[in-house]
SEMAR-186883 format. One record per residue (C-alpha): residue in three letters; x, y, z. Coordinates in nm, 3 decimals. Layout:
BEGIN
   code         u         v         w
    ALA         X         Y         Z
...
***
This chain:
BEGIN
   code         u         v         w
    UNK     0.053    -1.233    -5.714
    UNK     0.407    -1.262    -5.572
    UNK     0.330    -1.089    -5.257
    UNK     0.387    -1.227    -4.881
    UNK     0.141    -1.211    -4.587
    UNK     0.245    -1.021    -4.314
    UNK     0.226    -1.323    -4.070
    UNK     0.415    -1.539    -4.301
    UNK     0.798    -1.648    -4.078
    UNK     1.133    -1.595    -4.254
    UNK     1.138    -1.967    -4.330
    UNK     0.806    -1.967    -4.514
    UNK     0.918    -1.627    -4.715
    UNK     1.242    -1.792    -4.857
    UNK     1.063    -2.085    -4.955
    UNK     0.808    -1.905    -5.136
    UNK     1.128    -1.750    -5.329
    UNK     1.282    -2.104    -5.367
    UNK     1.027    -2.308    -5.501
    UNK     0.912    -1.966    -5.735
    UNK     1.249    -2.015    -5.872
    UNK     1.235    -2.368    -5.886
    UNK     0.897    -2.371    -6.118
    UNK     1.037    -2.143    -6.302
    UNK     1.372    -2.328    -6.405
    UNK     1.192    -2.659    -6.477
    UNK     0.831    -2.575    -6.613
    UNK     0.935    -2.631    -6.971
    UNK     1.013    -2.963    -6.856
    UNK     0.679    -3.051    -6.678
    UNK     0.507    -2.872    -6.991
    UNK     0.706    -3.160    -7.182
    UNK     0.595    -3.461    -6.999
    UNK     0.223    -3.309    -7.024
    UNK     0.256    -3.312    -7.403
    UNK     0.391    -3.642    -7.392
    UNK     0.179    -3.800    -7.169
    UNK     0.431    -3.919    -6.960
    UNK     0.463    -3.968    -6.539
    UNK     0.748    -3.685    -6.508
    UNK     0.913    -3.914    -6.288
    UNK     1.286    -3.709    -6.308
    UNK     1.068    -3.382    -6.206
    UNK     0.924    -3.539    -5.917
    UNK     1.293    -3.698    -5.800
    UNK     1.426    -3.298    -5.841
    UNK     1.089    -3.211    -5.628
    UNK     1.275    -3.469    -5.343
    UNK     1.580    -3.384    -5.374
    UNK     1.510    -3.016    -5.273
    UNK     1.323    -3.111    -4.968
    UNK     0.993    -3.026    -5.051
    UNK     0.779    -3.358    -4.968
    UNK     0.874    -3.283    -4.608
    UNK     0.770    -2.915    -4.602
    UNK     0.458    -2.999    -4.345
    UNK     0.701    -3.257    -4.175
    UNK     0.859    -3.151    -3.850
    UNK     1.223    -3.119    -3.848
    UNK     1.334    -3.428    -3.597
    UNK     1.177    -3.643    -3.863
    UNK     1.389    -3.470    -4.150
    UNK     1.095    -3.214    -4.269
    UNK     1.130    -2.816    -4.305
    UNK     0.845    -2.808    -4.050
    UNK     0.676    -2.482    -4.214
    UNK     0.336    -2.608    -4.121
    UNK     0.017    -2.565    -4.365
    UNK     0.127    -2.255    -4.512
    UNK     0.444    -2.392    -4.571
    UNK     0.220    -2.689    -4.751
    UNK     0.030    -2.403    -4.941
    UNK     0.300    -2.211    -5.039
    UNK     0.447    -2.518    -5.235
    UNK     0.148    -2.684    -5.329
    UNK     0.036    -2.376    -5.493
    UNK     0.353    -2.308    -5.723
    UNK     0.443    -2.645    -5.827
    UNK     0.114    -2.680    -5.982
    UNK     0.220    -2.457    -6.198
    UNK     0.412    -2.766    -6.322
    UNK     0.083    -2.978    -6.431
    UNK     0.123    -3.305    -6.252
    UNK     0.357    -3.259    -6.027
    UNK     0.159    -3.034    -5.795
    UNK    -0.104    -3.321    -5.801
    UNK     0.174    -3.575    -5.719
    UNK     0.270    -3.314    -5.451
    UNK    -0.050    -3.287    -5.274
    UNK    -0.152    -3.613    -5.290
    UNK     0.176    -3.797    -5.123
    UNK     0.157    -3.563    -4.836
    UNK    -0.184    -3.620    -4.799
    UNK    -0.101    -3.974    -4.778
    UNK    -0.081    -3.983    -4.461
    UNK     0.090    -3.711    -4.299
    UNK    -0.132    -3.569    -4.150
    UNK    -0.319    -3.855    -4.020
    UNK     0.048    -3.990    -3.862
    UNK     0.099    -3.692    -3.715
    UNK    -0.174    -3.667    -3.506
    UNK    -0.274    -4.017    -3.445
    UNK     0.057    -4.245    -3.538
    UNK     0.294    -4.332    -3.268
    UNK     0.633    -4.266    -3.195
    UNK     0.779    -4.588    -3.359
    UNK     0.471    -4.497    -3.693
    UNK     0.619    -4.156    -3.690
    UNK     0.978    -4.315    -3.697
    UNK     0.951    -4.536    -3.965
    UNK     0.691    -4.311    -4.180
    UNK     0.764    -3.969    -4.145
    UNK     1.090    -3.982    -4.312
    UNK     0.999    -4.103    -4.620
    UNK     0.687    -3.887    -4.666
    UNK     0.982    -3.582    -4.580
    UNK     1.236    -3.740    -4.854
    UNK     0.999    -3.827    -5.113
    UNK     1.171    -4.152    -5.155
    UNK     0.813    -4.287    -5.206
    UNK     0.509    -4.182    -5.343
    UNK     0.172    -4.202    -5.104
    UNK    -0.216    -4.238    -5.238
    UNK    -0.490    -4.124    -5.031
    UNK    -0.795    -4.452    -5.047
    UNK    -1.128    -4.365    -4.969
    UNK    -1.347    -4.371    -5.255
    UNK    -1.487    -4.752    -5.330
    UNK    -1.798    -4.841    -5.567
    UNK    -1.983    -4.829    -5.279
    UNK    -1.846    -4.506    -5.061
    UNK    -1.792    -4.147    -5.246
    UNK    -1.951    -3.841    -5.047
    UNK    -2.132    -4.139    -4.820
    UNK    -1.757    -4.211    -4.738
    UNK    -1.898    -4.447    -4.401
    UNK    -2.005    -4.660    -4.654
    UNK    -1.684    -4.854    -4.686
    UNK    -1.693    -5.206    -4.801
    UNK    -1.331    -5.289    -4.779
    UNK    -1.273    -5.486    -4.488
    UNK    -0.996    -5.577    -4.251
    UNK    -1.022    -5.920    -4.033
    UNK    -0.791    -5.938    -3.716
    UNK    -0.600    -6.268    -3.781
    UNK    -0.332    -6.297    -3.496
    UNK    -0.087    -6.016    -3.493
    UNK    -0.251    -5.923    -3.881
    UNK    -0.503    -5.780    -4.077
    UNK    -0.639    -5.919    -4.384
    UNK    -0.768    -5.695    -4.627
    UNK    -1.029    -5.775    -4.880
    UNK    -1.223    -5.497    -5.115
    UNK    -1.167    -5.284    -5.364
    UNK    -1.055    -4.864    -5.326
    UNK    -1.107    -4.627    -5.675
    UNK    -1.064    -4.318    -5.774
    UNK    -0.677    -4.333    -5.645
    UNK    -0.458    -4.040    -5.780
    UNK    -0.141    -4.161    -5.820
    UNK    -0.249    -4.518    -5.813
    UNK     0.051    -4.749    -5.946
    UNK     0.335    -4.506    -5.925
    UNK     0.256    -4.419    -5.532
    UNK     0.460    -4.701    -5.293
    UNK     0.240    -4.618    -4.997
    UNK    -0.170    -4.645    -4.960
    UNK    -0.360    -4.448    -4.668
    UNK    -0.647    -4.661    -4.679
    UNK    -1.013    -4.676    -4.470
    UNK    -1.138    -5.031    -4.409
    UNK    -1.435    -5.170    -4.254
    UNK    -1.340    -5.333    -3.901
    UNK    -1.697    -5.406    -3.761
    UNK    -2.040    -5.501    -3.852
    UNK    -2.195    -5.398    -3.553
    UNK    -2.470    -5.191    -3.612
    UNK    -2.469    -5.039    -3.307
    UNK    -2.103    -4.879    -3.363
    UNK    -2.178    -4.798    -3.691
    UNK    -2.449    -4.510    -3.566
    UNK    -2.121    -4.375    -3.425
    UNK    -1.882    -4.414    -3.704
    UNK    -1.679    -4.636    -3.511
    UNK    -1.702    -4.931    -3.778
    UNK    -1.411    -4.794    -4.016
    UNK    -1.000    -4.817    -3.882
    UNK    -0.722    -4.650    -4.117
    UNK    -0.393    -4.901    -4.228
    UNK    -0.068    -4.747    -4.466
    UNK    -0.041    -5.018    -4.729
    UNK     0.255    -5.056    -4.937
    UNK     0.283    -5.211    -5.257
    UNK     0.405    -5.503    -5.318
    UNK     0.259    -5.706    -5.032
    UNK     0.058    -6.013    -5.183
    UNK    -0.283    -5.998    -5.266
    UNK    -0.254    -5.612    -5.372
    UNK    -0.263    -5.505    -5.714
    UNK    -0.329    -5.241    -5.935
    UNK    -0.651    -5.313    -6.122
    UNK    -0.767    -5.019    -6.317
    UNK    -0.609    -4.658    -6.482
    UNK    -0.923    -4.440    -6.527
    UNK    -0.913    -4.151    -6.824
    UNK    -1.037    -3.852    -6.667
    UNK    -1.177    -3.525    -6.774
    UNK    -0.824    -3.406    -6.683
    UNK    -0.499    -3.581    -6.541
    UNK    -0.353    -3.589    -6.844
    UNK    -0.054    -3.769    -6.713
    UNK    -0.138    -3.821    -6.351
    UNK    -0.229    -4.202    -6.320
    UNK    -0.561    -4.237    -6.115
    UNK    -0.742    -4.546    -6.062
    UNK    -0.874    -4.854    -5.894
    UNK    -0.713    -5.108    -5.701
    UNK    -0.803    -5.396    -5.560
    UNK    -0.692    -5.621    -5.182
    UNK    -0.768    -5.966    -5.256
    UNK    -0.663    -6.087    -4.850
    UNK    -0.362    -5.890    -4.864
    UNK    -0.191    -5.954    -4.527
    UNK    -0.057    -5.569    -4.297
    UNK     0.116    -5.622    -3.984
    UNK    -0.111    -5.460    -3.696
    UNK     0.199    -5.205    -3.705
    UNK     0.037    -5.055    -3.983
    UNK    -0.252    -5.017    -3.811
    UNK    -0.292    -4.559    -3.783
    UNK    -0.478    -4.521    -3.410
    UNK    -0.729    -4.687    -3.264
    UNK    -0.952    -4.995    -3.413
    UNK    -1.311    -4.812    -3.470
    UNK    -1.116    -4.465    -3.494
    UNK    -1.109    -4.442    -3.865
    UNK    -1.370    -4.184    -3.881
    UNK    -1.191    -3.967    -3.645
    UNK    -0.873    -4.008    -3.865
    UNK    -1.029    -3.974    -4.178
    UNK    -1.225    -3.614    -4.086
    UNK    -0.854    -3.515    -3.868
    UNK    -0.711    -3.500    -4.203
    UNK    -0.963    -3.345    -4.448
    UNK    -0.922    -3.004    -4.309
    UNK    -0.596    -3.030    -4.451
    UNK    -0.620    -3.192    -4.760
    UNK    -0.904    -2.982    -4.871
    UNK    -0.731    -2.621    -4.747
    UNK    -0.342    -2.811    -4.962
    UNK    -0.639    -2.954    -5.296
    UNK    -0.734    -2.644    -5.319
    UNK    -0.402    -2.422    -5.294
    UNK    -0.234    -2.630    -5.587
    UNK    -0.479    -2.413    -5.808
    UNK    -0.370    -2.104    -5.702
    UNK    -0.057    -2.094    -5.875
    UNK    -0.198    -2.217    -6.182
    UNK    -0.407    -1.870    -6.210
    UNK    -0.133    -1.676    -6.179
    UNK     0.027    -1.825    -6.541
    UNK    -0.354    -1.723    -6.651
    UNK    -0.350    -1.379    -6.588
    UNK     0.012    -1.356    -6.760
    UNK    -0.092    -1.541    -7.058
    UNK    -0.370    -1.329    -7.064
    UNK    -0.201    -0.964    -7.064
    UNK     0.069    -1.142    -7.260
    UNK    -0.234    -1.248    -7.527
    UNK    -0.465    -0.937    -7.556
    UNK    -0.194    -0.665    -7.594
    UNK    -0.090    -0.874    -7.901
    UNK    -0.416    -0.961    -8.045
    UNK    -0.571    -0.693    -8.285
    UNK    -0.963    -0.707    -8.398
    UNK    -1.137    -0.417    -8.529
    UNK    -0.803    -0.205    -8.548
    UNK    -0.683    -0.245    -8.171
    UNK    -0.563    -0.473    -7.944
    UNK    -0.773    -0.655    -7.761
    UNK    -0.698    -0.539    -7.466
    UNK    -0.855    -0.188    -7.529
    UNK    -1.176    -0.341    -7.538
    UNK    -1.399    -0.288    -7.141
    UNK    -1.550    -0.649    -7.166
    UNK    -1.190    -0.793    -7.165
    UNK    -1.040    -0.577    -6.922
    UNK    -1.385    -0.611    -6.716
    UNK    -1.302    -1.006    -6.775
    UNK    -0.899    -0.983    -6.664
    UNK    -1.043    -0.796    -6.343
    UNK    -1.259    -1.063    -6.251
    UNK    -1.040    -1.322    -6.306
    UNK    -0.741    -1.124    -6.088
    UNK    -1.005    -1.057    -5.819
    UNK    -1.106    -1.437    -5.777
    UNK    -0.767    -1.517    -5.769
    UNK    -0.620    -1.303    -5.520
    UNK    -0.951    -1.404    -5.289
    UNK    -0.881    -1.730    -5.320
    UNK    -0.528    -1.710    -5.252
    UNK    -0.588    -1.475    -4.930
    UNK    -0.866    -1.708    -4.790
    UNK    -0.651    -2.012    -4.840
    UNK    -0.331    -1.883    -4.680
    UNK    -0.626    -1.779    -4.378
    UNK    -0.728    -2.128    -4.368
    UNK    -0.320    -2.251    -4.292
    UNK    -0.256    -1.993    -4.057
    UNK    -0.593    -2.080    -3.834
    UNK    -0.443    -2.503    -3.889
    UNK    -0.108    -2.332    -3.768
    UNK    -0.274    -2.178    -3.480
    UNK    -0.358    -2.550    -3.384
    UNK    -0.732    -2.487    -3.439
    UNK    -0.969    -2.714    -3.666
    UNK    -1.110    -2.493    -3.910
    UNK    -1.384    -2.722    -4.070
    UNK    -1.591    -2.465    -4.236
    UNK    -1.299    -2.263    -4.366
    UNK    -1.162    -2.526    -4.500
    UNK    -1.467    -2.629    -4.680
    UNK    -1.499    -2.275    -4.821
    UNK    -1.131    -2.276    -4.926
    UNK    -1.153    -2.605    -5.152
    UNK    -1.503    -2.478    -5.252
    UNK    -1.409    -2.140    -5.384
    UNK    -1.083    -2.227    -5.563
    UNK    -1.212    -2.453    -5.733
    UNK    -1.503    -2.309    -5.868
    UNK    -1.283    -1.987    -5.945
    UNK    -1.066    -2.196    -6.109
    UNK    -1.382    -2.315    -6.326
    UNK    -1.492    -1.960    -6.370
    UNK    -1.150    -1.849    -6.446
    UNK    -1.110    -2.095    -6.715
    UNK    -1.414    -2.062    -6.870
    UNK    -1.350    -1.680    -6.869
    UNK    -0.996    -1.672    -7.001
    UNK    -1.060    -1.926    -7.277
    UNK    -1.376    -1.679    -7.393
    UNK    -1.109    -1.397    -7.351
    UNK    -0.926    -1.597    -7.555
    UNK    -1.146    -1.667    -7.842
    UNK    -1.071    -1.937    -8.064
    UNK    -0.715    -1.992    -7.932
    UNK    -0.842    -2.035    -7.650
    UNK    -1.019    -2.401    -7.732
    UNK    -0.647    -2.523    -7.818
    UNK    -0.447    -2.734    -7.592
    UNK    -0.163    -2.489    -7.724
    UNK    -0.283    -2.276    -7.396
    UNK    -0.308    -2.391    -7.081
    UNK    -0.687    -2.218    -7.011
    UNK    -0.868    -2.551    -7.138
    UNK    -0.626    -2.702    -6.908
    UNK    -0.783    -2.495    -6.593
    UNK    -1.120    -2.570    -6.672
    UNK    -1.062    -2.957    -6.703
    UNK    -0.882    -2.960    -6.355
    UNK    -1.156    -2.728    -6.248
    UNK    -1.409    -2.997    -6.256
    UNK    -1.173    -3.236    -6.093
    UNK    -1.126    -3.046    -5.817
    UNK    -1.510    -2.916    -5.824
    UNK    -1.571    -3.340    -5.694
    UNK    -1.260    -3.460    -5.535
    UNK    -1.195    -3.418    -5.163
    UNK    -1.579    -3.435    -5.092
    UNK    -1.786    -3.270    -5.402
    UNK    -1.856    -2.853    -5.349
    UNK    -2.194    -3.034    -5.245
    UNK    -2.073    -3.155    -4.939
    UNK    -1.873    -2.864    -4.903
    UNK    -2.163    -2.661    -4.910
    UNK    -2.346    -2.894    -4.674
    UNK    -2.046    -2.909    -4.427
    UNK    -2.027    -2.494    -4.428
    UNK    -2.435    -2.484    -4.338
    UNK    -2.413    -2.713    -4.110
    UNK    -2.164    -2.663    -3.862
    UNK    -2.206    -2.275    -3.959
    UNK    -2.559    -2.327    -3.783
    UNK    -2.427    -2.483    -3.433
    UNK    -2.217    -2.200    -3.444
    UNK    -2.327    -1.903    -3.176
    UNK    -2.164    -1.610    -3.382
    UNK    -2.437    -1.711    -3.613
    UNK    -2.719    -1.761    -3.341
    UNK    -2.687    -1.518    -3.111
    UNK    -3.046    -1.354    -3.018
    UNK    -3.251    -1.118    -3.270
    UNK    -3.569    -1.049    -3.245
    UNK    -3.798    -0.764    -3.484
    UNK    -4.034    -0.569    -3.201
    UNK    -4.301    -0.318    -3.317
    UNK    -4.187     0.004    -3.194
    UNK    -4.481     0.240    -3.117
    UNK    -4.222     0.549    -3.167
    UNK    -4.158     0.462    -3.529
    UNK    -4.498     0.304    -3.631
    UNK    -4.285    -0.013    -3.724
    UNK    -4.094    -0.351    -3.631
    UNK    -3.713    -0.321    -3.589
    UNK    -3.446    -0.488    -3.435
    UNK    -3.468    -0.475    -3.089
    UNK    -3.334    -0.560    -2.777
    UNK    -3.570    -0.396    -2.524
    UNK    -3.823    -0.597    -2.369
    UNK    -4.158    -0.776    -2.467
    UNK    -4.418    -0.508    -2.366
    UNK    -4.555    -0.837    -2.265
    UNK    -4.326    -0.942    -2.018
    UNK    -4.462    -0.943    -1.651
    UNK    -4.811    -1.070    -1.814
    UNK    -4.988    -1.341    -1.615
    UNK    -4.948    -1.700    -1.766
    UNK    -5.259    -1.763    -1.961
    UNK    -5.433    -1.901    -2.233
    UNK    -5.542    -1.524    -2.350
    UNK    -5.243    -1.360    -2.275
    UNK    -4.998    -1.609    -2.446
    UNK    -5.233    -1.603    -2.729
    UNK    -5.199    -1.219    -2.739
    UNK    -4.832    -1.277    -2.767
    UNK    -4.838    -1.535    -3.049
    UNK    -5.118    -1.307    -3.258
    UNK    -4.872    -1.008    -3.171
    UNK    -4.617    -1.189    -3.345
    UNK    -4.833    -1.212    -3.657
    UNK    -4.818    -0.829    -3.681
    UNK    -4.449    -0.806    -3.663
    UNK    -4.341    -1.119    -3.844
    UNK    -4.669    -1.217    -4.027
    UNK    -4.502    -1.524    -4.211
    UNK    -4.304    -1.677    -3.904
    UNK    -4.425    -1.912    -3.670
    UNK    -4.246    -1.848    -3.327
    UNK    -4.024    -2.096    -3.112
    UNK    -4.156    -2.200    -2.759
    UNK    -3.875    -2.047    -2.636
    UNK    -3.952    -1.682    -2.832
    UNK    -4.273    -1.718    -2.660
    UNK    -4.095    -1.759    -2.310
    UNK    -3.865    -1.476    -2.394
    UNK    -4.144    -1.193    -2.442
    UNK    -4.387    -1.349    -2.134
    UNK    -4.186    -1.548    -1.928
    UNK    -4.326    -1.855    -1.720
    UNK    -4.165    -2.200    -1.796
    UNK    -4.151    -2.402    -2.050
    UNK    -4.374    -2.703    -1.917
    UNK    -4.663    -2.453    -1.845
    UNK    -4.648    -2.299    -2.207
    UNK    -4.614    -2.618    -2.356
    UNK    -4.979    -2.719    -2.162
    UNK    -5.105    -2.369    -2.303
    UNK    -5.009    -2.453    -2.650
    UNK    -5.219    -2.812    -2.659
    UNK    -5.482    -2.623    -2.545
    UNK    -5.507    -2.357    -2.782
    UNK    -5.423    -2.584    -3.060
    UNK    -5.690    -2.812    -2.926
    UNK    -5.922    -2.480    -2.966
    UNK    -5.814    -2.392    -3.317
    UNK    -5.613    -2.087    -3.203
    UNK    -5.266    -2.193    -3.313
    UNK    -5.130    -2.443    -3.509
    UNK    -4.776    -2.587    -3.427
    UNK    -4.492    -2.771    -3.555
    UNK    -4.362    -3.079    -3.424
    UNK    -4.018    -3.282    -3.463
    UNK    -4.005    -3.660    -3.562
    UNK    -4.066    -3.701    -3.143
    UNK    -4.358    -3.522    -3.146
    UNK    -4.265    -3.216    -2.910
    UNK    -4.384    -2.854    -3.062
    UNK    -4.142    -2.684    -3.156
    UNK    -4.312    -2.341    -3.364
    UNK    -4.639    -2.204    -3.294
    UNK    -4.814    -1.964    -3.486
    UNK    -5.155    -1.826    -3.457
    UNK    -5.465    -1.905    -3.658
    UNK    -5.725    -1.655    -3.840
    UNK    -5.935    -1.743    -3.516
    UNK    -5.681    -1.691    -3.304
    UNK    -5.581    -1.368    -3.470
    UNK    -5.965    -1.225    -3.426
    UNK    -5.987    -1.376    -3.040
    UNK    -5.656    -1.176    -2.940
    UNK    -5.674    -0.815    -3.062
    UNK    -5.979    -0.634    -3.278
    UNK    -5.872    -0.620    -3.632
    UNK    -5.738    -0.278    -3.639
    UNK    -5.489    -0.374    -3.394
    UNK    -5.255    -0.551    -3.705
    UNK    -5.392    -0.265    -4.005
    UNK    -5.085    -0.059    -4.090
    UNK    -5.031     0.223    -4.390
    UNK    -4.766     0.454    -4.455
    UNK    -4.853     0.808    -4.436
    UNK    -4.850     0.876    -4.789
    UNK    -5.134     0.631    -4.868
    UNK    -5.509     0.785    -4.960
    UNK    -5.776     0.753    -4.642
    UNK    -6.003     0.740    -4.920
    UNK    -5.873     0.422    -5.087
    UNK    -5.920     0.205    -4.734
    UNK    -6.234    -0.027    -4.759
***
């Protein structure tokens, strides 16, 4: 697991080496504070002292400036110290990324070097009672008052809340309905503590977290100079989505590091563990187990450090960041519930950290936008995509006896435009792809003519019983198929009989 990428820089290589060594020196520390249930505030200070807040930070603003992978590379060994790699994540995502690309020079001044020292904690606000995966629904508000905003509403869910100085938060800045249709209700502020009016209100005990504080809090008018204010009013949307492409790809790389100490326990475990007169790690299911769970974790760790390079490359990798939070952390589920069965009874003790896995698992299966919305995201924009919707169409191919993938033309095309011949084409259809309906624009494709002519055909062989379409909410067809009448008006019924050769003549009827 200790491997580089070939497109990793020098820099990113000897930080890899650094912070290895540095996780290594100080985990029976963090393991310390876990068992205590304390914040391992001296183990975050070392963390700052060696630079690593500022890893994503450029370098004018006192950062190592080794981009996202940089950001992965860390992330993904010091959560191998429990709650520090959530502390980690979570401070940069406070905001760094968001200032970056939408802060200005005198924001990036005053903001970027503390995020780089890690004099101060950050907490990333979005979740309120009334805004999870719907995060537009934000209730918080902020009222322009003179040079200020005044903040009233409520933010949960906050890793890190009460120990973190700084608070990226979304807030309502409009009622209009009108600019709500295009997100532009919601503006992002940086809130730090202390300022009247804020306070911590709530620490919620979570499936996991053992010692990471996360909770509600609550603005009761709380007063932010308009400096404070990150881009445009109405551009919180814009911020918010410009900075979940990293915070998923970072959320999901602090798990990474954590499967590594699962696949040494585990070797360490089974070649010590003796049932039935050997040790366990003779038997297939557990070695079939140990491969699975070093598969899933060196795909997860080569899609992740993907994900950075394309956010390196200055692109916005939306779906592969979706996939990257997705799949690490429902490896790290599987590879929890795998190791602790591996495991066996010793295995359901907090003595070993695979129970440990599986809670964070679930944690990270929801935060960041639930694997639902992950899933939803990768569809969706997947769809609008044109590697995925480039043309394919199944012709019959008299040569063969059969429909395949084709690119040749319609043996209609050239036909005259009407009523019987663009029936033929939709019955045709029914021959090669007997459970599709086609698109107006498949029709077009194998006949030609245009698309206001064809749509005139359609009502009228609908209005005949020929076809049946599909219409949007607006009412325009959009699939037409042929009906059982339509079928026996366009070709005799021999025309869409087929049997393989094999089959018996005397078994037709």
């Amino acid at each position: 697991m200790s491997e580089h990428f070939f497109w990793w820089t020098n820099e990113q290589k000897a930080i890899y080496k650094d912070v290895r060594e540095f996780v290594e020196e100080n985990y029976e520390e963090a393991e310390e504070y876990f068992w205590n249930t304390k914040f391992p505030w001296p183990l975050v200070k070392k963390v700052a002292e060696k630079g690593y807040f500022g890893v994503g930070v450029p370098k004018e603003f006192g950062g190592l400036e080794l981009g996202a992978t940089g950001s992965c590379i860390v992330a993904a060994q010091l959560g191998r110290l429990y709650a520090v790699g959530h502390v980690f994540t979570v401070s940069m995502l406070a905001g760094l990324e968001q200032i970056l690309r939408f802060g200005t020079d005198e924001q990036k001044q005053a903001w970027l070097p503390k995020i780089a020292s890690g004099e101060e904690l950050g907490a990333l606000c979005i979740t309120e009672p009334f805004a999870g995966s719907d995060a537009a629904n934000v209730f918080t508000s902020a009222i322009k008052e003179g040079d200020d905003w005044v903040l009233n509403g409520k933010k949960r869910f906050i890793t890190g809340a009460g120990v973190s100085d700084r608070y990226f938060i979304y807030a309502k800045t409009s009622d209009d309905k009108a600019l709500r249709k295009q997100y532009g209700h919601i503006t992002a502020f940086m809130v730090e503590k202390g300022r009247p009016g804020f306070s911590l209100e709530k620490i919620n005990p979570l499936i996991g977290f053992d010692n990471v504080p996360n909770g509600y809090i609550d603005f009761d008018h709380v007063r932010i100079p308009d400096s404070n204010r990150i881009g445009a009013v109405g551009n919180g949307w814009n911020v918010m989505m410009a900075g979940l492409n990293f915070e998923r790809l970072i959320g999901a790389a602090v798990f990474s590091g954590q499967f590594e100490d699962v696949i040494n326990l585990l070797f360490h475990f089974t070649k010590r563990r003796v049932q039935f007169n050997r040790t366990t790690n003779q038997f297939p299911g557990v070695q079939d187990g140990i491969a699975e769970i070093i598969t899933k974790a060196k795909v997860s760790r080569l899609y992740s450090y993907h994900c950075a390079k394309l956010l390196d490359d200055g692109k916005e990798p939306m779906v592969e960041a979706s996939i990257a939070k997705m799949i690490n952390t429902e490896y790290a589920r599987d590879i929890g519930l795998k190791a602790i069965q591996i495991l066996g009874g010793d295995g359901l003790t907090k003595f070993l950290p695979a129970e440990r896995l599986l809670r964070e698992a679930k944690i990270g299966e929801i935060v960041a936008g639930t694997n639902e919305v992950q899933k939803m995201i990768i569809y969706r924009f997947s769809a609008m995509l044109p590697f995925y919707n480039t043309s394919m169409r199944l012709r019959w191919n008299d040569d063969v006896n059969a429909p395949i993938i084709s690119k040749k033309e319609s043996k209609f095309k050239g036909f005259s435009i009407t009523d019987e011949n663009v029936l033929k084409v939709i019955a045709h259809d029914y021959k090669v792809n007997p459970g599709l309906y086609m698109t107006p624009d498949d029709v077009r494709e194998d006949i030609g003519g245009s698309r206001s002519d064809l749509r005139k055909i359609f009502e009228e062989l609908e209005t005949q019983g020929l076809i049946v379409t599909h219409r949007d909410r607006a009412g325009k067809i959009v699939l037409v198929k042929a009906t059982y009448t339509g079928l026996q008006n366009a070709f005799p019924k021999v025309y869409y009989q087929w049997f393989p050769d094999w089959y018996n003549n005397a078994d037709k009827f």
